[in-house]
N, C-alpha and C positions, 0 to 999 in steps of 0.2 A: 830212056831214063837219064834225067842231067847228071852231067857230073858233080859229085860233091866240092870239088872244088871252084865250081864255079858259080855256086850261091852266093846272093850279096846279102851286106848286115842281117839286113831285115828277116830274109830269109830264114836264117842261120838263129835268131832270137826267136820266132816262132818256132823252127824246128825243136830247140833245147826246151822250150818250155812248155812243148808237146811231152817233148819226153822223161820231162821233170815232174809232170801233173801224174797225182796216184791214183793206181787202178780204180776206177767206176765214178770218178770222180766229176762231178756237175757242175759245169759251167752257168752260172750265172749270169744272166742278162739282167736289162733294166728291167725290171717289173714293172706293170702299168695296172693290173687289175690283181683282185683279188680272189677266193676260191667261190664257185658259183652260189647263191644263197646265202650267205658273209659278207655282212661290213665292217669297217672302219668307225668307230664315232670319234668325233672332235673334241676338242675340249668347249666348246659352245654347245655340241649337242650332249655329252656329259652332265653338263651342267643340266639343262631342262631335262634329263635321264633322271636324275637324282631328286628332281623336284617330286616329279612323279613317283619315284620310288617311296622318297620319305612319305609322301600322303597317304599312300597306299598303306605302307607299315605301321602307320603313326593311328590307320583306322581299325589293323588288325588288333594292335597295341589295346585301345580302346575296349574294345569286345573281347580283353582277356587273354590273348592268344600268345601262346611262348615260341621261341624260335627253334628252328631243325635245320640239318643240314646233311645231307645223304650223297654216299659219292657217284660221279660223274656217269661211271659204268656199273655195270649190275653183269650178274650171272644171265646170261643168254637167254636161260631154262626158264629163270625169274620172270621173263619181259612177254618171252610167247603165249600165243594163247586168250593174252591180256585184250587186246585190241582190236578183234576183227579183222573185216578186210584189212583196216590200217597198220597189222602186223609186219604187212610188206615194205611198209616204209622207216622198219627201226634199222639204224645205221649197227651194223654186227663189225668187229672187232678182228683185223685179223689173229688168227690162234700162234701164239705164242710156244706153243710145247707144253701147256697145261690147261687152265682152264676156257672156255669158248666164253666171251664178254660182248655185251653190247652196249653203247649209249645210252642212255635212260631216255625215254620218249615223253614222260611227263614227271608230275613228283607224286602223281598218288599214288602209283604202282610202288616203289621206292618206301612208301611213307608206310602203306602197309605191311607191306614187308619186316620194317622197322617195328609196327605194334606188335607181328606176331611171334617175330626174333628175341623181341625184349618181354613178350608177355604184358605190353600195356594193354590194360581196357578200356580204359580211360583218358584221353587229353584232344586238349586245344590246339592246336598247332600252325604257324605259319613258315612258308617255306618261299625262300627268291632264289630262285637258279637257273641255270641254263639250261635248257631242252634241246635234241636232234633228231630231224625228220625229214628222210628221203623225197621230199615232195618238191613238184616241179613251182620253185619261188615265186612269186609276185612282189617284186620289190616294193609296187606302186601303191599295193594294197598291203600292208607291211607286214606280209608274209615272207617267212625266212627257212632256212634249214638249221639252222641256229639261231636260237631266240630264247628270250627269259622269261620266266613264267613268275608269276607270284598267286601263291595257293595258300587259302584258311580254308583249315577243315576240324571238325567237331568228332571224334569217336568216341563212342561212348552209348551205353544202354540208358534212353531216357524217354519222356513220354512223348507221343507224338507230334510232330512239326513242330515245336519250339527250336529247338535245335534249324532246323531247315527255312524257318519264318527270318533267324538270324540271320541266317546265309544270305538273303534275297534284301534284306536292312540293309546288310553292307556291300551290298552293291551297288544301292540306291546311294547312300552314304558316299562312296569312294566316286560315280559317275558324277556327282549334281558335285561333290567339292572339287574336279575336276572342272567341271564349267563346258563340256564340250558338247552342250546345247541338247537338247530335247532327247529323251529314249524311252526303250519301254523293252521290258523285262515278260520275256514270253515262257511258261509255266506247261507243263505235261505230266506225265505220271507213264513209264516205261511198263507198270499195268494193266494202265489203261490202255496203252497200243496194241497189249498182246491178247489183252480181253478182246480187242475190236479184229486182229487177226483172228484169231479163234471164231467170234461167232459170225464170220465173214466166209469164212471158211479154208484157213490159210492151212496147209501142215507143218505143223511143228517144227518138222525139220526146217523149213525155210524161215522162219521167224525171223532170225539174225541177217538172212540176205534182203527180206522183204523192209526190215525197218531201217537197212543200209540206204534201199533206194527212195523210201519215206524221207529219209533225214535229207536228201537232197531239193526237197521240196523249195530251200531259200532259193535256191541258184536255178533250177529246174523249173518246168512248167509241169501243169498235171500233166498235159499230155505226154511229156516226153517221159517222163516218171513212170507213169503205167504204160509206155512201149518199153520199159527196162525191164519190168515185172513180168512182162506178159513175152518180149520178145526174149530177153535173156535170161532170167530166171524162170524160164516154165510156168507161170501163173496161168491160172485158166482166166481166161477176159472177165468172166460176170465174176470173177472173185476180188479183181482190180477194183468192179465197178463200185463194189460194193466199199468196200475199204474208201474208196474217193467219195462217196458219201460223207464220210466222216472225217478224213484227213484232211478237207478244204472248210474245216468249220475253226471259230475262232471267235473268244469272245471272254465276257467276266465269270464274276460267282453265278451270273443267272445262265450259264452255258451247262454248269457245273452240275445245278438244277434238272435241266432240261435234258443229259445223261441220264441219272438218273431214272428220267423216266422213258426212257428209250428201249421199245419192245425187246428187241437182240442183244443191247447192250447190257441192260438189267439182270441178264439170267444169267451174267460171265460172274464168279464169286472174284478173279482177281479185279476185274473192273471195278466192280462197287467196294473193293478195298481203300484203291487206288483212288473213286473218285468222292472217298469219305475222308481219306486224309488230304485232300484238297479243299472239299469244305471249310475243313477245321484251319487248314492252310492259310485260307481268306479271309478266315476269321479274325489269326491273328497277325495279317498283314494290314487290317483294317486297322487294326487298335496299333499298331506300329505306326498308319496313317501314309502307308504306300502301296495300297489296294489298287488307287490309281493307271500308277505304272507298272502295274503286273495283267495280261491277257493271258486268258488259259487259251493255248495253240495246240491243234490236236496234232499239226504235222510236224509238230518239234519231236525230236525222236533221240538226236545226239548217238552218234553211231558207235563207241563205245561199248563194248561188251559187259564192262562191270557194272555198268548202274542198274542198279534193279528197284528203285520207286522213282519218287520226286527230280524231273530232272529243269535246267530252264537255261536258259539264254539272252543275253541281254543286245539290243542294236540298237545302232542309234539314228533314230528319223531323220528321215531327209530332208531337212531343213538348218540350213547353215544360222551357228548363232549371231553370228554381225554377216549386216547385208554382202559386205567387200569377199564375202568369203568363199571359195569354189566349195563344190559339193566331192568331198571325196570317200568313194564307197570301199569300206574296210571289212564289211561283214560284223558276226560278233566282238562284242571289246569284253565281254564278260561272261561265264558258264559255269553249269555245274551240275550238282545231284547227288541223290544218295546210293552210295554203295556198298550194302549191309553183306555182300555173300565173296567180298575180295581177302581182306582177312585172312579168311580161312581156308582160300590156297595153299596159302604160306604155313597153317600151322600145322605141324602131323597130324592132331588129330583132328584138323577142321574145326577147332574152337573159331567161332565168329565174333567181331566186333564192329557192330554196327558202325557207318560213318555218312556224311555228308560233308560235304564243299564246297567251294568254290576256285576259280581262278581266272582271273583281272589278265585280259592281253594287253602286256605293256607294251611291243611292238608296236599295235594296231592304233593306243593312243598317242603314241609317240610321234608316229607318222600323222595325226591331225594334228598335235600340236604344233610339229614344226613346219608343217602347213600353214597354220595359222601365224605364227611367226613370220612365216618369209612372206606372207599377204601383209602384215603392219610392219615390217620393215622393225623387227623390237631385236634392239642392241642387248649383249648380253656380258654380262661379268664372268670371266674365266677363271678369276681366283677370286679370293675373301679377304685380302692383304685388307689392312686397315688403317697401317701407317709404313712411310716410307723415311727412311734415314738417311740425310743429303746432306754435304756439305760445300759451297762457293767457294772452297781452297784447295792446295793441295797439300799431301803429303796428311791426310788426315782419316787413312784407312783406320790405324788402331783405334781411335775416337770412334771412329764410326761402328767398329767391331765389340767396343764396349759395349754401346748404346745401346744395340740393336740385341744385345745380349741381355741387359736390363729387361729390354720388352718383351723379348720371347719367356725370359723367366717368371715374368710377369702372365703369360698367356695371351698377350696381344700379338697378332697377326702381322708380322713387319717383315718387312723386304730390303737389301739395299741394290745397288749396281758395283755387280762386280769386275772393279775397276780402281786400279790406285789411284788416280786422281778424275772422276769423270766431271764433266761442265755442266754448271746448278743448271742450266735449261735443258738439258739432254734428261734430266733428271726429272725436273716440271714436268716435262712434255710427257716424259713414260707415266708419270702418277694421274694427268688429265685424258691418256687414253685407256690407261685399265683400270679408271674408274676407282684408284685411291682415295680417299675421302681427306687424309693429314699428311703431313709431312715434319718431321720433325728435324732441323736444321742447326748444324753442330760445325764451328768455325773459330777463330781465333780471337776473337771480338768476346762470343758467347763463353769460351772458354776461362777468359780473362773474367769475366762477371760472372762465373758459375751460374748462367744460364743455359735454356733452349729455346729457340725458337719453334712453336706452336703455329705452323702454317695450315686454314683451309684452303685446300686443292677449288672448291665449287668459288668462295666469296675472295680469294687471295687474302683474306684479312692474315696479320702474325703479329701474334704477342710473343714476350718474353716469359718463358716460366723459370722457376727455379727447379734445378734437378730433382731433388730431393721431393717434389711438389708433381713431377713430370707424367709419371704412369698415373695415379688419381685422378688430374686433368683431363687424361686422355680416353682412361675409361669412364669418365663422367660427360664426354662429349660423345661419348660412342651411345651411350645408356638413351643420351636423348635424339639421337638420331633416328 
């Protein structure tokens, strides 16, 4: 061991500020990445964030829908149970000394909760918040473990499919105002799956494992699908065969038809429930005039434990909308269904209130649009500034502190550089890279004539206005912009 006296500086400053630093205390390094499944957004990708948010909101808005907001975590007890297999990926809470909390894994479990807590029967409701799910990420496929959801859903005792024909409107609605090239909205009935287990010859008990591995059908081949049934789940083989009959069919209202008269299927009473409120379904997706982009898919299944009728999904074909464009596969960008039996978990006495839904992957469109973006090279506006306050002298901050105080009292969006005296080009330059539209320019000259100068940043043109004349000008050049 050296001797303490014979430590140099260095030493000696490290040593003390070892033993200066308090118990359990974390040293901090330069951070490079962030926690796995979590990003960062930019103030460029904020911006195209928001675009999409407002359209989305501005469609639920449209179709009536009022806003909610429910908090982040929920009671533990709340969330299990809810989700199937997928219960093992709800992020739990460490326990505190009182109650056991989890993350919310989506907003309808949350949202019912909400109806049955408050005793609503009745509303419309739309919801944007964050969601948490232990799931191994795809950044590329813009899949996260934190990500935002945006959810419309309808509760409420009403007549058949009108409610549900909405739901599949405004998806149609929110994809094509989106622009992100061709899709088509695939349709089932969680009836009818269980009808087709049933008279296939599923038992009961397995239902929920057998329509887990059904629902992998996107990603999956039959075959490997029914070695999951048959090797992992115990299914007897000629019981798979049977069920793939029917899970590999897919088609319109004349599919819908052609159930109906299907020897096995016919005799199931949930089936012909199930594939009578789909009729009616098509009916009025026709008179909507997006019958089109709706296929009844028998192997949509949506693995979700609470839906109990109408359920669908929406994807979008593989064909890019401008030729320059790479094909990037996201999976669903839109889901949903009706869940008439969640409710009334929640209420003591199991009163129900029927509901339906939907929810918009904002993630997944996210990730094609800013694909689309870095393919055309499209420059973006980080702020909304509308006019900037310059002045080519010095000593001319309170002047500028005025002005720029007239405009915001006004509600014009104005910026200056903060700086006691900065140079008019340093100035120029900032308003022709972030894309300011005016300038308005305050100096000893203008001062003396109780004017301003009224600069376009695009054409350099500048007149003189009169102060008193200034903000009308300015929002009259904005109006016709």
């Amino acid at each position: 061991m050296p001797q303490l006296g014979l430590l140099h500086g260095r030493a000696w400053a490290v040593l003390f500020g070892q033993l200066r630093r308090p118990p359990g205390a974390v040293c901090i390094r330069a951070v490079h990445s962030h926690s796995q499944g979590t990003r960062d957004l930019s103030p460029q990708q904020m911006v195209v964030r928001e675009k999409i948010l407002d359209m989305v909101v501005s469609c639920f808005k449209r179709h009536g829908a009022k806003g909610l907001d429910t908090p982040a975590f929920e009671l533990k007890e709340m969330l299990t149970e809810k989700y199937g297999e997928d219960s093992g990926l709800i992020y739990d809470l460490k326990d505190q000394g009182g109650e056991l909390l989890s993350l919310r894994y989506d907003l309808t479990v949350p949202f019912a909760r909400y109806l049955a807590m408050n005793k609503v029967k009745k509303m419309k409701r739309y919801h944007v918040g964050k969601v948490w799910r232990r799931e191994s990420p795809t950044i590329a496929q813009g899949r996260y473990r934190e990500f935002c959801q945006c959810d419309f859903d309808i509760a409420g005792q009403f007549d058949p499919m009108i409610p549900d024909a909405e739901c599949l409107k405004i998806v149609c609605e929110i994809l094509s105002g989106l622009q992100l090239g061709d899709f088509l909205i695939k349709v089932n009935d969680r009836r009818i799956l269980d009808g087709i287990f049933a008279v296939c010859g599923v038992p009961e008990s397995k239902f929920h494992a057998i329509c887990s591995s059904v629902d992998k059908l996107d990603k999956m081949s039959w075959k490997d699908v029914r070695h999951e049934m048959v090797a992992k789940k115990g299914l007897a083989a000629e019981v798979a065969d049977r069920i793939g009959d029917y899970v590999q069919c897919h088609g319109g209202v004349s599919l819908v038809k052609q159930m109906f008269q299907d020897p096995r299927l016919s005799q199931n009473k949930q089936a012909l429930e199930g594939l009578g409120d789909l009729k009616l379904l098509f009916e009025y997706l026709t008179l909507f005039g997006i019958a089109e982009k709706i296929s009844f898919d028998l192997s949509l299944a949506r693995g979700l434990d609470y839906y109990t009728g109408v359920i669908y999904e929406a994807v979008l074909l593989q064909t890019p909308a401008h030729a320059e464009e790479e094909l990037l596969n996201v999976g669903s960008v839109a889901a949903g269904g009706r869940y008439d039996g969640l409710v009334g978990m929640f209420d003591p006495k199991g009163h129900n209130v029927p509901c339906v839904g939907l929810s918009i992957g904002v993630e997944r469109i996210f990730s094609i649009v800013e694909q689309r973006m870095k393919t055309f090279g499209e420059k973006i506006r980080t702020t909304e500034t509308q006019v900037f306050v310059a002045t080519p002298q010095k000593n001319f901050l309170q002047e500028r502190l005025k002005l720029i105080a007239e405009l915001w009292d006004a509600g014009i969006k104005a910026e200056l550089m903060y700086k006691n005296n900065p140079k008019l080009l340093t100035q120029l330059h900032y308003c022709e890279n972030m894309g300011i539209p005016l300038v308005v320019i305050i100096g000893e000259q203008e001062l003396k004539e109780g004017v301003i100068k009224l600069r376009s940043v695009a054409s350099r043109e500048e007149v003189a206005i009169t102060r008193e004349n200034l903000v009308a000008e300015i929002q009259k050049r904005l109006s016709e912009s």
